[in-house]
C-alpha positions in Angstrom: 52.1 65.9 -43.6 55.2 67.5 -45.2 58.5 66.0 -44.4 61.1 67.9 -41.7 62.9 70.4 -43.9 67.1 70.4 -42.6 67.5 74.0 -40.7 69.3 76.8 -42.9 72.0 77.6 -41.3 72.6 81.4 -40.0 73.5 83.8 -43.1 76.4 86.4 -43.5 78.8 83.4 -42.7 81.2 81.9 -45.3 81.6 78.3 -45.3 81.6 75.2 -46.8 79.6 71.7 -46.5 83.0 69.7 -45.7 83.4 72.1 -42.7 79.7 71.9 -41.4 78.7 68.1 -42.0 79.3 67.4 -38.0 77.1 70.6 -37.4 74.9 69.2 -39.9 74.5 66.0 -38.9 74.0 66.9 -35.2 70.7 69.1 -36.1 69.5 65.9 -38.0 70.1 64.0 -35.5 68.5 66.2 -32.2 65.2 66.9 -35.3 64.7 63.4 -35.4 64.8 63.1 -31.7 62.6 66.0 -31.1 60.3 64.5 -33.6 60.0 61.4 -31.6 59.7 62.8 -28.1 57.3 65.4 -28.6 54.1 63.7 -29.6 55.0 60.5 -26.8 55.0 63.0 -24.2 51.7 65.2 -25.7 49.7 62.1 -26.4 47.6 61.7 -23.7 46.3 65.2 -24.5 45.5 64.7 -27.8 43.9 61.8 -27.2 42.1 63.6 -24.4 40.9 66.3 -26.5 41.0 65.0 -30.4 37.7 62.3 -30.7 38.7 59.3 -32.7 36.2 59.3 -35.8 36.3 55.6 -35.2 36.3 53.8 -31.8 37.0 55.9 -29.4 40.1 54.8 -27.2 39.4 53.4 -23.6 41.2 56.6 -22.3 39.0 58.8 -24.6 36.3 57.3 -22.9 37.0 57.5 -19.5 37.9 61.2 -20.3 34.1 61.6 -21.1 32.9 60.0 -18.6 34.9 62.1 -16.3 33.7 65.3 -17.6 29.8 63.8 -17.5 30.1 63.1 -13.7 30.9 66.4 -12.9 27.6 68.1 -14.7 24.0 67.7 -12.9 22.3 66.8 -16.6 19.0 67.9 -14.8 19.8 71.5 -14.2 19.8 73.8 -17.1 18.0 75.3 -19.9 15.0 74.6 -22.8 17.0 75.8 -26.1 16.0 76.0 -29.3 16.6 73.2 -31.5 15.0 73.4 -35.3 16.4 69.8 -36.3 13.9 68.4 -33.6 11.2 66.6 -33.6 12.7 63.1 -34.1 9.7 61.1 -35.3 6.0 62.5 -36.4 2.5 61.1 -34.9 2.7 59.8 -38.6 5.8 57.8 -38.6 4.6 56.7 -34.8 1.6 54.1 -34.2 2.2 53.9 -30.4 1.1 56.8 -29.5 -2.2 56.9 -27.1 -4.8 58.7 -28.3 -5.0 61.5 -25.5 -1.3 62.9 -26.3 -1.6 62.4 -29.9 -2.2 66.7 -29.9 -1.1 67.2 -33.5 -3.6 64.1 -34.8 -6.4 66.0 -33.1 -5.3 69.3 -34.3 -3.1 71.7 -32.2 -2.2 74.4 -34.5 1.2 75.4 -33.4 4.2 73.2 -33.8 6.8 75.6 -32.0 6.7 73.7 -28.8 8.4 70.9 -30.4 12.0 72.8 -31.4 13.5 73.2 -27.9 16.4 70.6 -26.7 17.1 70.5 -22.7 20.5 71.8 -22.3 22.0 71.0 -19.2 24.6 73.8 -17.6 28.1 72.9 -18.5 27.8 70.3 -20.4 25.7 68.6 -23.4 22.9 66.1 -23.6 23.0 64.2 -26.4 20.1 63.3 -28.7 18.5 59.7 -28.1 20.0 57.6 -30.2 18.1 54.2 -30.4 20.7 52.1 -31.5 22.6 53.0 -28.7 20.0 52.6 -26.1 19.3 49.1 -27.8 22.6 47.8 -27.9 22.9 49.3 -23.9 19.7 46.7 -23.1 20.5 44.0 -25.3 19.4 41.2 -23.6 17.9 43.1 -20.5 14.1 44.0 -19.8 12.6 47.3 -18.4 9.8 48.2 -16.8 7.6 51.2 -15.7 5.9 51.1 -12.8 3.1 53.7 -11.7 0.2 55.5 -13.9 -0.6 57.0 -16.8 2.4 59.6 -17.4 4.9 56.7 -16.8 3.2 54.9 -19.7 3.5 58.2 -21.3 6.8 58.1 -21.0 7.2 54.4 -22.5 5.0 55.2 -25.2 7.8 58.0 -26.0 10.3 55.4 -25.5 9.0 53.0 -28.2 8.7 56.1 -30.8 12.2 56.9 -30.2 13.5 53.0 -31.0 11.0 52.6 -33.8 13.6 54.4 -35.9 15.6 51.0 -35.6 13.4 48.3 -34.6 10.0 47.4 -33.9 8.7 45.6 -30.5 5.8 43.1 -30.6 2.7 43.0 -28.4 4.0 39.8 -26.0 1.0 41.5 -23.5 -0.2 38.3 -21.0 -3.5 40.0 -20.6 -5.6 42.2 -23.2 -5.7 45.1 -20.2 -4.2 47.9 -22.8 -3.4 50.0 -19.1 -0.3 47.2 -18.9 1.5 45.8 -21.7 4.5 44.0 -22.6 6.6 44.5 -25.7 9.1 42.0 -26.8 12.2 43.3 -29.6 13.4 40.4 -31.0 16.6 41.8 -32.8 17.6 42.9 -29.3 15.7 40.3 -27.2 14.7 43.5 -25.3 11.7 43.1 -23.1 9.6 46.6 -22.5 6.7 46.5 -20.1 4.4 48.6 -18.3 2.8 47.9 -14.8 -0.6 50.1 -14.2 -0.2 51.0 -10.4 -1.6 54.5 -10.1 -0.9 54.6 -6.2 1.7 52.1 -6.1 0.1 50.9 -3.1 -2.8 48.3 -3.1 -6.1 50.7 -4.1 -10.2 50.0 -4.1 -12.5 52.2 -5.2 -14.9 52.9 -2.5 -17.1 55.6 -3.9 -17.1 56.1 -7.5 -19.4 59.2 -6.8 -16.5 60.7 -3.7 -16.4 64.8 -2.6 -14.8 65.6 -5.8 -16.4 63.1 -8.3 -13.4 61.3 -9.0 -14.1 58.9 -6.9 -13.0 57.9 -3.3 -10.2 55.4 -2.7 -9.4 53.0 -0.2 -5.7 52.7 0.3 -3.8 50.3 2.4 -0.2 52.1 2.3 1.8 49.3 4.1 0.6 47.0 1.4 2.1 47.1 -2.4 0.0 46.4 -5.2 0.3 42.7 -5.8 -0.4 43.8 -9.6 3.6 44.9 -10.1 5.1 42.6 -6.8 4.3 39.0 -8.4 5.8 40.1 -11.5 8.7 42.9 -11.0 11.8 40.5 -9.6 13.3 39.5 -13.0 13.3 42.8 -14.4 16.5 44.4 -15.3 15.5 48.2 -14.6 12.3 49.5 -12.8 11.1 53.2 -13.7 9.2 54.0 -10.3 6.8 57.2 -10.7 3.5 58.2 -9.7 1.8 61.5 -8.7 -1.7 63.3 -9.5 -3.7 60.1 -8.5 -3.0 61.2 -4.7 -4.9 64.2 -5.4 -8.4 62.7 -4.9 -10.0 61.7 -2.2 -8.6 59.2 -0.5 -9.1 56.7 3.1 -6.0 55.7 4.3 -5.0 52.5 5.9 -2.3 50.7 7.4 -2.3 47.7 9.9 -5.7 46.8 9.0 -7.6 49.8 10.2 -8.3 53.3 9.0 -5.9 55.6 10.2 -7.2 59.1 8.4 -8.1 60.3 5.2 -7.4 63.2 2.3 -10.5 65.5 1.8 -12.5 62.9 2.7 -14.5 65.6 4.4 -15.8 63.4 7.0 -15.5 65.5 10.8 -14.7 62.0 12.6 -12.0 61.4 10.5 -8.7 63.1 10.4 -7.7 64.6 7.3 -3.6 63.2 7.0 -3.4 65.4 3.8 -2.5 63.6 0.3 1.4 64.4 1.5 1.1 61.3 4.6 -0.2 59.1 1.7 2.5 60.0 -1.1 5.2 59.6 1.6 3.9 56.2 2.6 2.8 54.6 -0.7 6.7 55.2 -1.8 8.0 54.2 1.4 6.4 50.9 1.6 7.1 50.5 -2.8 10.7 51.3 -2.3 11.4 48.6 1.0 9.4 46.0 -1.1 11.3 46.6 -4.6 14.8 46.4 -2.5 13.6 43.2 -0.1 12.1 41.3 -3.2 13.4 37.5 -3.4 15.6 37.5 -6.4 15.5 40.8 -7.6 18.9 42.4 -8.7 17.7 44.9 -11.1 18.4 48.8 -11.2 15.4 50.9 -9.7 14.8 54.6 -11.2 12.8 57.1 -9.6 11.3 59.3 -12.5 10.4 62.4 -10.2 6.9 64.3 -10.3 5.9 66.0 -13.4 4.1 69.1 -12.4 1.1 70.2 -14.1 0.3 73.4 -15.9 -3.3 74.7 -14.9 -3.7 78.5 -15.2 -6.8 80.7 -14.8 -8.6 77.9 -13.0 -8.5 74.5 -11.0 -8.3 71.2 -13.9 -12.5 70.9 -13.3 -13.0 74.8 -13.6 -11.5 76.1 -16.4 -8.1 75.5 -16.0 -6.0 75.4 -19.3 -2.4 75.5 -20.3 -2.2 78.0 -23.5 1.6 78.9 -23.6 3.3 78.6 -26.3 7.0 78.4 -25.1 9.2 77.5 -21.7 9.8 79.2 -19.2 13.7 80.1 -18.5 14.8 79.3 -15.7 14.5 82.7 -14.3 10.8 82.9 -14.8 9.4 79.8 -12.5 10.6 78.0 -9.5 9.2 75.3 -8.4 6.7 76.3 -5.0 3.7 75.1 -3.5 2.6 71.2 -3.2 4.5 71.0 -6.5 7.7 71.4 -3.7 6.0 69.3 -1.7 5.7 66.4 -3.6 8.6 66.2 -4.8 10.6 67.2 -1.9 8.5 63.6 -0.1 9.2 61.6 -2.8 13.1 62.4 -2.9 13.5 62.0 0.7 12.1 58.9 0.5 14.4 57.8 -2.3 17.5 58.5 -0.3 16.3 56.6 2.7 15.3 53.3 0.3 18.5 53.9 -1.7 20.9 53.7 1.5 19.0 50.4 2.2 19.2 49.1 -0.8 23.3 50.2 -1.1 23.8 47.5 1.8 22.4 44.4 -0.2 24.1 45.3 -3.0 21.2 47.0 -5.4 20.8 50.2 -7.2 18.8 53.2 -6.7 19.4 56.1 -9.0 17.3 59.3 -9.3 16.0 60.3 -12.6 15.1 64.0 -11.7 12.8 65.3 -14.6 10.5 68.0 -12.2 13.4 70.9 -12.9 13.0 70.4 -16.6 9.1 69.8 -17.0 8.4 72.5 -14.3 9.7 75.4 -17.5 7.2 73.6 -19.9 3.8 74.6 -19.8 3.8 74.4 -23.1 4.1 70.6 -24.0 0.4 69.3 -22.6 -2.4 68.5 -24.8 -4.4 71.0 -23.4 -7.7 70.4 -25.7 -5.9 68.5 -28.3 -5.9 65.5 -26.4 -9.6 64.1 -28.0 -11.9 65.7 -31.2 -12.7 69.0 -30.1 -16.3 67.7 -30.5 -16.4 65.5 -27.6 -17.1 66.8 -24.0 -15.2 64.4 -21.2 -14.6 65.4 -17.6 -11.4 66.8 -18.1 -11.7 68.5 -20.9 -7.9 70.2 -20.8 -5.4 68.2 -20.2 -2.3 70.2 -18.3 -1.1 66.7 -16.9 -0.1 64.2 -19.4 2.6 65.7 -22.3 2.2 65.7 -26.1 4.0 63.1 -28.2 6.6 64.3 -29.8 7.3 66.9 -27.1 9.3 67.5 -24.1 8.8 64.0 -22.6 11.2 62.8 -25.1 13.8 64.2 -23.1 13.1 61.6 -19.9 14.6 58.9 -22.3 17.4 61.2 -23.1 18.2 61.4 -19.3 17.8 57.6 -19.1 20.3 57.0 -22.1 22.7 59.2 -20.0 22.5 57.3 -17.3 22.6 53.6 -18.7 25.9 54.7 -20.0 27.1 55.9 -17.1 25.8 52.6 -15.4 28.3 50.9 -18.1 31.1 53.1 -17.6 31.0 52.9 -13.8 29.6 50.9 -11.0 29.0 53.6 -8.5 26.6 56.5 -8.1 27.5 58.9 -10.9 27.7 62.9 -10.1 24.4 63.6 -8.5 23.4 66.7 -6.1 23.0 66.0 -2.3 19.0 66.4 -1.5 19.9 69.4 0.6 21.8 70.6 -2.8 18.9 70.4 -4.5 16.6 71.7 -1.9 18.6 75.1 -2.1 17.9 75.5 -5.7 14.0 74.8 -6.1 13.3 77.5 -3.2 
């Protein structure tokens, strides 16, 4: 920076130095001053607005954290983003089989460069040294079926750019695993519970072939309860499972069914059983002996299936997002997730009063503009005929799923930067929009 020059004083004047050294010495003296005062009284606005290309200040920080409480992360748009994707199915061995799409040849690779872009304000890219650091020390785990898993086998991609996690699994059952990273002592685990609530198959043969389910919705699967209290975080979602036929009970005795298409019994529709299965999951998680952990709700994932029903034909052929403009979220899509929510803020004002944490990890906004990002026929050899031969319900890996973990950074840091709730919408808020 170039040193205060001493002011020239005003031409067309004849004098000499003797005469002005008080008038010179007095500018000196109010520069320096000026010099002094003027950045103590802008600091806090530079610092507010400059980032430190160090360690950002403690005021920097609470700045940004300011400015992230006032933006709804899950509102916005899919952009395009050419840097993406941030690992391969090559340079990833945990990916399952079924959303491996590019190992089992999808031609197009444009549904990987888009980025969720939240309205006024940025999501930042996962960064797995961050996220580890964040859990040092902690454990996870997901809780529910087969697109929770999906999103954990995301999440292990993602950190495999820093660190590798080893199969601690007490059981071989591949459906729930464990994963241990040393370098972090990071625990990562997966708890297969595709109704949440305690499940037997009753009919493997039921109205729609995919079998007929007992469920006993005041009673949580003791598959996830004996084992959930010393977690750290639990990633609660579940979903398409309550699509098949199902018998519902609760004290013991059948109280009515879901396309069970049995005239003495009532049909309760799948609705009555999603809104039970998370009201009984959500009082047991908050009135578990000894748990003090942080429970998520990952919201429903909508499917994709055009031109058909998943059994007739349906498929999911786009090749881009929607905008937001061009879908809304309707139908039992709505419905679910309108249940699930209201459930959520019923268990999290219950929880508030003994002291635990409930926090809503809304992804159905942002999955309901990507039709593009299921397997579709790339989720098997194109050889082999299975039941559901197009898959519009799980998501490719790499692909938009990615993004879940992005939301889940966001929020661990906000966790870290402050205790309280951070910046969501009301659920009548968020009612307004999806209509």
């Amino acid at each position: 920076m170039k040193k205060p020059q001493v002011p020239w004083l005003p031409s067309g004047k004849s004098t000499t130095l003797e005469n002005n050294i008080p008038k010179v010495v007095f500018i000196l003296t109010l520069t320096l001053v000026l010099l002094t005062i003027i950045p103590l009284y802008f600091s806090p606005f530079l610092s507010a607005s400059i980032p430190s290309p160090s360690s950002p200040s403690p005021h920097h920080d609470r700045t940004i954290l300011r400015m992230a409480n006032k933006c709804d992360v899950f509102r916005g748009e899919w952009v395009p983003s050419p840097r993406a994707p941030y690992y391969t199915n090559t340079t990833c061995w945990a990916i399952h089989d079924h959303q491996n799409c590019m190992k089992f040849g999808r031609p197009d690779t444009d549904f990987l460069k888009w980025r969720w872009k939240p309205d006024g304000c940025d999501l930042p890219i996962f960064n797995p040294a961050q996220f580890l650091e964040l859990v040092r020390g902690k454990s996870l785990a997901f809780l529910g079926d087969s697109v929770g898993r999906n999103q954990m086998q995301s999440l292990m991609c993602l950190l495999n750019r820093v660190t590798y996690g080893m199969d601690v699994s007490p059981t071989p059952d591949d459906k729930s695993t464990w994963w241990l990273y040393p370098t972090h002592n990071f625990t990562l685990a997966n708890f297969w519970s595709p109704y949440l609530v305690k499940a037997e198959e009753a009919d493997p043969n039921g109205p729609t072939l995919t079998g007929l389910f007992n469920l006993y919705l005041d009673e949580p699967d003791k598959n996830w309860t004996s084992q959930i209290a010393e977690f750290d975080y639990v990633i609660v979602s579940a979903g398409h499972w309550f699509f098949r036929p199902t018998m519902y009970h609760e004290s013991g005795r059948l109280v009515g069914c879901h396309y069970c298409l049995d005239p003495n019994i009532t049909d309760l529709t799948m609705y009555y059983g999603y809104r039970m299965a998370f009201r009984t999951t959500f009082k047991t998680i908050y009135n578990l002996k000894g748990f003090k952990g942080t429970t998520f709700l990952r919201t429903f994932a909508p499917s994709h299936f055009e031109n058909g029903e998943w059994n007739k034909g349906g498929d999911c052929v786009r090749k881009r997002p929607f905008m937001s403009n061009e879908t809304r979220l309707d139908g039992f899509n709505l419905e679910l997730y309108m249940t699930q929510v209201e459930e959520f803020r019923a268990a999290e004002r219950e929880a508030t009063k003994r002291g635990l944490k409930f926090r809503l990890l809304d992804t159905t906004e942002a999955m309901q503009m990507r039709p593009d990002g299921h397997p579709s026929r790339y989720g098997h050899p194109l050889h082999v005929n299975i039941t559901m031969y197009n898959d519009c319900v799980h998501w490719c890996l790499p692909g938009p799923v990615d993004t879940w973990n992005e939301f889940l950074l966001h929020m661990l840091k906000m966790e870290r930067g402050r205790p309280s709730a951070f910046g969501q919408l009301h659920l009548s808020e968020r009612k307004m929009r999806v209509q």
